[in-house]
N, C-alpha and C positions, 0 to 999 in steps of 0.2 A: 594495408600491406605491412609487412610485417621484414625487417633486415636483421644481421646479428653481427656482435661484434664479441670475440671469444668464447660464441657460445651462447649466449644473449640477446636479446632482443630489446633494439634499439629504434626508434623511429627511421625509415627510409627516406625521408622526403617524398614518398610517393602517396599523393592525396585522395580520401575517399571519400563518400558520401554519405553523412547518417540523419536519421528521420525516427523520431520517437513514435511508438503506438499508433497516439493520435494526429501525427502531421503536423502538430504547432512548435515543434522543437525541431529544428535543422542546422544542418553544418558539414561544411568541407573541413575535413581536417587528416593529420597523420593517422592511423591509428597503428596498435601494436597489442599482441597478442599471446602475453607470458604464460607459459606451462608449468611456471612454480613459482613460490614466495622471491627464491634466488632471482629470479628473471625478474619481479616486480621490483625487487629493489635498488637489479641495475638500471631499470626503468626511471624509478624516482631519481636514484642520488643524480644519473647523468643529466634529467630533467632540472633539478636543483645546478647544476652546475652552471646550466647554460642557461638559466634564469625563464625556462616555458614551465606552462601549469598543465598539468596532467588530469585529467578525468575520468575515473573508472566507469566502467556501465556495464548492464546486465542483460535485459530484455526491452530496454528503453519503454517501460511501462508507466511513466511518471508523466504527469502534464507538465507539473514544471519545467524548469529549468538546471533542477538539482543536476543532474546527469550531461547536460547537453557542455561538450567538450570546445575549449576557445583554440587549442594548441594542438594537443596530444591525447588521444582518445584511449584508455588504457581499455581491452575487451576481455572481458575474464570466463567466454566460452571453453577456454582449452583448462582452467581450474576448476575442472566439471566430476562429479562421479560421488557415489556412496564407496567411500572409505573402509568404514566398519561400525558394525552394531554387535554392541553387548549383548551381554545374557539381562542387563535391566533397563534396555532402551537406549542406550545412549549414540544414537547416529552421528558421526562425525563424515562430514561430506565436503568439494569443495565447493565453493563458495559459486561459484561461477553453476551450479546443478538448478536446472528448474523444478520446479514444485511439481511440476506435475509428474515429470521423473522421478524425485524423490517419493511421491505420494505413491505411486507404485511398486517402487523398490521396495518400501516400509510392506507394505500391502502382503507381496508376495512371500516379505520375511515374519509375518504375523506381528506387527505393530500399524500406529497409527501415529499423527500428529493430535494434539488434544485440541485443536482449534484449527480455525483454517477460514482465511478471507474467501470472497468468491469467486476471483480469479487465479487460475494457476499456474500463469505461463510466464511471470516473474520468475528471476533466479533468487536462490536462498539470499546472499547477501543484497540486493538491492530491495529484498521486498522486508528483511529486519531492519536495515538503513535507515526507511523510509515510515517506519512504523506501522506496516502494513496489519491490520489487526481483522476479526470476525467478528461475533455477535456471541453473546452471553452473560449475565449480567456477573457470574461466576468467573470468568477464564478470563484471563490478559491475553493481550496481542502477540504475534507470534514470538517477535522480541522474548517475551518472558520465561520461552520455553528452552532460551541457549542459556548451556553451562561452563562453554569456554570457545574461542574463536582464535584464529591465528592472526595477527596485525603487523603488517611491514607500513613503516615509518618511512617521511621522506628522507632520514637520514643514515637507510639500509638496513635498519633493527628488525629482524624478524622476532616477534613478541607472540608468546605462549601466555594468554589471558583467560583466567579464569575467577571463582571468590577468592585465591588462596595465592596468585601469582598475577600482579599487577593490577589488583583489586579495583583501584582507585581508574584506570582503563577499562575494564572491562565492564565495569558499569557505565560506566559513556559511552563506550564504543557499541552497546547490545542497538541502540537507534544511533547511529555517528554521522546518519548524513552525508558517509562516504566524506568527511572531513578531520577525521583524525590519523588517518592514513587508510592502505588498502587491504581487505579484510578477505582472505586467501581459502581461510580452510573456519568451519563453523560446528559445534560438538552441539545437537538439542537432545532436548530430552523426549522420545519418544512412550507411548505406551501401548500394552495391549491392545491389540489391533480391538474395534468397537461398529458396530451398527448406530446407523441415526434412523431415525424412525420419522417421517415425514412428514407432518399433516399440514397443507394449504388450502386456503379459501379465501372470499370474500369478504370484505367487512368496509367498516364507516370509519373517518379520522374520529369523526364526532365521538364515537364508543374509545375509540383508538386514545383518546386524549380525557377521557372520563373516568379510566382506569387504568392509565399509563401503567403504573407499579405495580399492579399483578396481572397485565395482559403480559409486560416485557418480562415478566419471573414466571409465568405458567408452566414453561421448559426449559430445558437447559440451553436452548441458542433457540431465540427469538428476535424475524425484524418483521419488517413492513414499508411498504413501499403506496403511497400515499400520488393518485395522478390528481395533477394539478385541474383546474376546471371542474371536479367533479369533488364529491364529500367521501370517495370511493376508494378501499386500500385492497392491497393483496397482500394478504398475513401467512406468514409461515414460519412454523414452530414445529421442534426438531427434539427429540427425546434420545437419549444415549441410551442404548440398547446392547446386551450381552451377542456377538455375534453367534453365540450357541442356540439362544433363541430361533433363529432362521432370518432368512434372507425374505424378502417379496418386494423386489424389484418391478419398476415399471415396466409395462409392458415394452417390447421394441418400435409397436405401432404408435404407441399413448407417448413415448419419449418424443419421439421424431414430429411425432404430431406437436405436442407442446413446445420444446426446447426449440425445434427450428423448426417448424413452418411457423407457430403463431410468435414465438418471443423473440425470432431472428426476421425469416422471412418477411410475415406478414407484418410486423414494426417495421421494418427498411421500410414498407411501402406507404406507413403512415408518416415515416419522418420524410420523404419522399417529396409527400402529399401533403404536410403542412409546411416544406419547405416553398414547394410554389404557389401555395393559395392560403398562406398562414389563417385567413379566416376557419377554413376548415378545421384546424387544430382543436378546440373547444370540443366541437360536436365529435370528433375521431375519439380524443381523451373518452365521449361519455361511451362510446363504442367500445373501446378496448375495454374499460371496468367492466360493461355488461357481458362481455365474454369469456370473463373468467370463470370458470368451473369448480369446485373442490376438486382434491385429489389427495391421496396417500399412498404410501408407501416405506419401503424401510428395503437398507443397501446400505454397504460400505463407507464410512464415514465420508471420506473425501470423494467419493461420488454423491453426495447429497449435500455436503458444503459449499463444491465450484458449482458454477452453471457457465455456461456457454454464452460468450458474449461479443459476435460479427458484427454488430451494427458498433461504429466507431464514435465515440463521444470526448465530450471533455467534462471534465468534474472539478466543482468544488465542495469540500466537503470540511464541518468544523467539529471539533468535540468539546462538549459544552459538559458541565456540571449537569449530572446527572437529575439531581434536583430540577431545574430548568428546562428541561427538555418540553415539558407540556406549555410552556410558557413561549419557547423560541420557535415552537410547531406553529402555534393560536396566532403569535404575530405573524408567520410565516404567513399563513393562509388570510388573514386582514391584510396584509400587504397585497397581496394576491388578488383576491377580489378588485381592490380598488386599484390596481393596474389593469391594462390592454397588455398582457404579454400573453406569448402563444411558445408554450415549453410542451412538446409532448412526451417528453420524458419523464418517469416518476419522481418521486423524492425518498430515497432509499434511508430507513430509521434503525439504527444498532445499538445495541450496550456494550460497554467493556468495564471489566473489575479494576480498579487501580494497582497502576504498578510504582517500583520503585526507582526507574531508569530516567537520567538527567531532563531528556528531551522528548520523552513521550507524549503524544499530547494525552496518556492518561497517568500521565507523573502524580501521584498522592492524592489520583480523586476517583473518584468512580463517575462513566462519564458516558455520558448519552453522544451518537455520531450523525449528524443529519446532513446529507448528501444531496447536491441537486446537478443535473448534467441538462445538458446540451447538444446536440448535434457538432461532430469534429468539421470542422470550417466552415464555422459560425459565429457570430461574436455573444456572448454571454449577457451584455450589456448590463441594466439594473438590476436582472434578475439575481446576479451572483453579488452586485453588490448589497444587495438586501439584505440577504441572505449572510452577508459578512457584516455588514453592522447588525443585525437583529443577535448575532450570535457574538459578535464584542462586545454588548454592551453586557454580559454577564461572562465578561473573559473567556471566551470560545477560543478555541488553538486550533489550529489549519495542519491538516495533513500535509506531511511534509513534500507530497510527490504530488497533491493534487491544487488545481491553481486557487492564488491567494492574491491579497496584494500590500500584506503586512511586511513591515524592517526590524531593525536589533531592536529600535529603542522600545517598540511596542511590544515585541515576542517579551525581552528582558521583562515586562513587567508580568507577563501570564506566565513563565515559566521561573519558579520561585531559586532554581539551579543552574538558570541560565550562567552568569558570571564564571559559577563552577565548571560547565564545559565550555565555556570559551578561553579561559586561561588553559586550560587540558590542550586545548589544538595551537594556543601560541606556543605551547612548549613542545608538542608534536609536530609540527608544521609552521617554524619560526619564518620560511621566509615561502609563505603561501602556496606554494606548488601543486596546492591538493582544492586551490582556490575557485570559483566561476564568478561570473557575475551574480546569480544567483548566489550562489554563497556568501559573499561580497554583502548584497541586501540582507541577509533573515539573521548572520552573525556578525556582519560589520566586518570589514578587512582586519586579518593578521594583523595585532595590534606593533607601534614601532618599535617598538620596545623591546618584543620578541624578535623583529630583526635584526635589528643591532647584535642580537647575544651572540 
């Protein structure tokens, strides 16, 4: 609900109900619904005054807790839209626009995004926030593709951040965690609209892990998705194509058939079916690898990037030193073996090129992403913690939206610029406003010192 006071939008006292994605983030709280940077800022300062914390949120896509609001739920629906595009790409949109909107918008104006995770129903600022990234061992995370961002401060500063005006912001702020204040309006850099050319199939971890570095460099965005119980992956490797070349789109039959009845549909009913007879899971795993087909094709970039994802999960996912990746796979699956766990969900495998942003978890390395999920209202149990020690023990970094159960004192030590962005937010957000619990754990509370000032 949404009140105003001179024009503004103030919290009502009138209470609503919010629920992340996957269901494991909930809360009654105000919320409120600013249509411009002005309206966030009467948000914040009156927030700061009366000493409640504010939480921005987008599409509630995150498992954590990052987003999940204790006070004042700030929704940044109504800072929605493509702005304007250049004559050399440069999209400025608000922040509050989902991806899938924007990928079309680009689409129909003859550009493209040069990367793209495989969900798109994220808004622009919660999915750079959160360092939402794709695959390729070439291209950084979508982060690396902004060239300036609008940032209101809890102390009403509407900031124009780019390399050349608040430099030293605007590098923290490209991944900020939604903790350096709230990120309104977002400039990327787009390019000629491009073709991906598709090719998937079959294959074996065993092969998968014997030639890690030139299976993952074969194309230009290459993963793989590895089910558990079986030696069995589904590879798919995507080649940047001139869209002058031509288009050969899947068939409408061949989509529907693949995308939802077998990767939607018919998975609901294996997670279903190893939810009540977990025994079953093992033998379903070897079913689902045998079912997999080749296929190819070539389509619009961000048609062949996203895929379609109804069946509701939770994830942990860590980015490890690229080197490592055949090492934290090999223990993955030795752990594996010698447990009784019953996961029917795959283990999804990415690259990303290093970037230069404070909190990324591909900050100054090139870095291999291994992903494991779970059925949404279930518990993770040893699996996830495996999965998190096998990948700390060669300094693994946890995506920031997906679940974890690292603090400051540990992140401080795998992010070499930590210190750097935590001093950055005591001096943006001296008396925490922009705070959760969550926040709280992975940077440590608004230090005192900062409140005081």
């Amino acid at each position: 609900m949404t009140g105003s006071v001179a024009g503004s939008p103030v919290p009502s006292g009138e209470r609503t109900r919010w629920r992340n994605w996957a269901g494991n983030q909930r809360a009654t709280v105000e919320a409120v619904h600013p249509a411009s940077a002005d309206e966030v800022a009467a948000v914040l300062t009156g927030a700061v005054a009366s000493g409640r914390r504010v939480r921005p949120i987008g599409s509630g896509h995150s498992f954590t807790g990052i987003g999940r609001p204790e006070e004042v739920q700030l929704v940044c629906d109504e800072l929605s839209g493509v702005e304007s595009v250049t004559d050399d790409g440069l999209v400025t949109v608000g922040a509050g626009t989902p991806l899938h909107r924007l990928n079309a918008e680009l689409a129909r104006r003859g550009w493209s995004l040069t990367n793209l995770g495989d969900i798109d129903r994220q808004t622009v600022a919660g999915a750079v926030a959160t360092g939402t990234h794709g695959t390729g061992a070439r291209f950084g995370g979508l982060a690396t593709q902004i060239r300036g961002l609008e940032l209101v401060t809890p102390t009403g500063d509407v900031l124009t951040c780019d390399a050349n005006r608040h430099p030293e912001i605007f590098s923290a702020a490209r991944v900020g965690l939604g903790a350096l204040g709230v990120v309104t309006r977002v400039t990327l850099q787009a390019e000629p609209a491009f073709a991906l050319q598709a090719v998937e199939g079959p294959g074996t971890l065993t092969g998968a892990l014997e030639d890690f570095d030139q299976l993952m460099t074969s194309t230009d965005h290459v993963e793989f998705y590895w089910f558990p119980h079986t030696d069995a992956i589904l590879l798919k490797c995507n080649t940047r194509v001139p869209l002058e070349e031509g288009l050969d789109p899947l068939s409408r039959w061949r989509a529907v058939w693949d995308d939802e009845v077998l990767a939607n549909v018919a998975f609901a009913g294996v997670i279903a079916a190893g939810r009540r007879v977990p025994a079953l899971v093992p033998p379903l795993a070897r079913f689902s690898a045998r079912a997999l087909s080749p296929r190819s094709w070539t389509d619009h970039s961000h048609r062949v990037f996203v895929s379609r994802r109804r069946v509701r999960f939770l994830e942990m996912e860590y980015a490890v030193p690229r080197a490592a990746a055949t090492a934290v796979l090999s223990e993955l699956r030795r752990a594996h073996v010698a447990n009784d766990w019953r996961e029917a969900f795959p283990v999804e495998v990415r690259l990303a090129a290093r970037d230069d942003i404070p909190l990324s978890t591909a900050s100054g390395r090139d870095s291999a992403y291994i992903a494991a999920h779970v059925p949404a209202g279930t518990d993770a149990g040893s699996w996830f913690a495996t999965l998190e020690k096998i990948a700390g023990a060669v300094g693994g970094r946890p995506h920031w939206g997906k679940l974890h159960g690292l603090d400051a004192a540990t992140l401080r030590e795998r992010y070499p610029r930590f210190d750097e962005f935590a001093a950055l937010r005591d001096r943006l957000d001296p008396s925490g406003v922009l705070s959760n619990a969550y926040l709280d754990r992975v940077l440590g509370p608004v230090c005192a010192a900062a409140r005081e000032r």
